[in-house]
C-alpha positions in Angstrom: -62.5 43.6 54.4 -63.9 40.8 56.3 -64.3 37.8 54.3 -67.3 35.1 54.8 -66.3 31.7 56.2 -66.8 29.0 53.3 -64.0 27.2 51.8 -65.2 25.9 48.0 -62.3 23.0 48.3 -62.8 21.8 51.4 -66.6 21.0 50.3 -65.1 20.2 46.4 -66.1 16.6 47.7 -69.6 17.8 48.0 -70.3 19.9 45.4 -70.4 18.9 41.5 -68.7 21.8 39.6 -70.8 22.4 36.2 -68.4 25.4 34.6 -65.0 26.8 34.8 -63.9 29.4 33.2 -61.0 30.3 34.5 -62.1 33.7 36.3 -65.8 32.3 37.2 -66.4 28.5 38.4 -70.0 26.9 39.0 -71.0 24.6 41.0 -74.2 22.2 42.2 -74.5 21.6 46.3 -74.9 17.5 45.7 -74.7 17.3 49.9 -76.9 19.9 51.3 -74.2 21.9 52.3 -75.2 25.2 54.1 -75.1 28.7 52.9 -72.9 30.3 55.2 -75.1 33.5 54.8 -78.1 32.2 55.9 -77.7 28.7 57.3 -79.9 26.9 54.5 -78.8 24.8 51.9 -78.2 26.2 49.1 -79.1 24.9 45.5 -75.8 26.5 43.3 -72.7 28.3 44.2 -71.2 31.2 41.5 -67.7 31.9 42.4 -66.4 35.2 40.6 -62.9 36.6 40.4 -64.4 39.7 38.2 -65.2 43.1 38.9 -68.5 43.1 37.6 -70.9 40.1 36.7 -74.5 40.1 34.6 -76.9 37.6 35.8 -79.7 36.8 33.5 -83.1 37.7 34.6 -84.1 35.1 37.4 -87.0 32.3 38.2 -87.7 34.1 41.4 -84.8 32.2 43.6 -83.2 34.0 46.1 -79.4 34.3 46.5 -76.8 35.3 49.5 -74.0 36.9 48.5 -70.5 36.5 50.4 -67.4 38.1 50.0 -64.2 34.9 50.1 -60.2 34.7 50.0 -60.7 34.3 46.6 -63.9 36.0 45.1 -67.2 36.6 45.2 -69.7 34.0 46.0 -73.1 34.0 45.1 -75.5 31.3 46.7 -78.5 30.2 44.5 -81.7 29.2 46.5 
């Protein structure tokens, strides 16, 4: 399965993580670093080791998903 090109520690230095919970981390784009989905900076980064996830019922943002080496990651806009 192809996987999508973002590495979360290479851009730790840039992003702020807010949560860690072992099998789901959370973390706020401080440096405008680009959603390697779309191109656009995104605003938060979910990163899931589970199966399944439940989001909460959004504000009307938009997210990119992307499949990495080492889960899931969902892109908040």
């Amino acid at each position: 399965m192809p996987t999508v090109d973002f590495d979360v520690h290479a851009n730790r230095h840039r992003l702020k993580q807010l949560r860690n919970a072992g099998d789901t981390e959370l973390y706020e784009n401080r440096d405008d670093v680009a959603c390697p989905a779309c191109g656009e900076p995104f605003t938060r980064l979910f990163v899931t080791e589970r199966a399944t996830t439940t989001f909460p019922e959004t504000d009307g943002s938009r997210f990119c998903l992307g499949n990495g080496p080492d889960g899931i990651y969902v892109f908040r806009h």
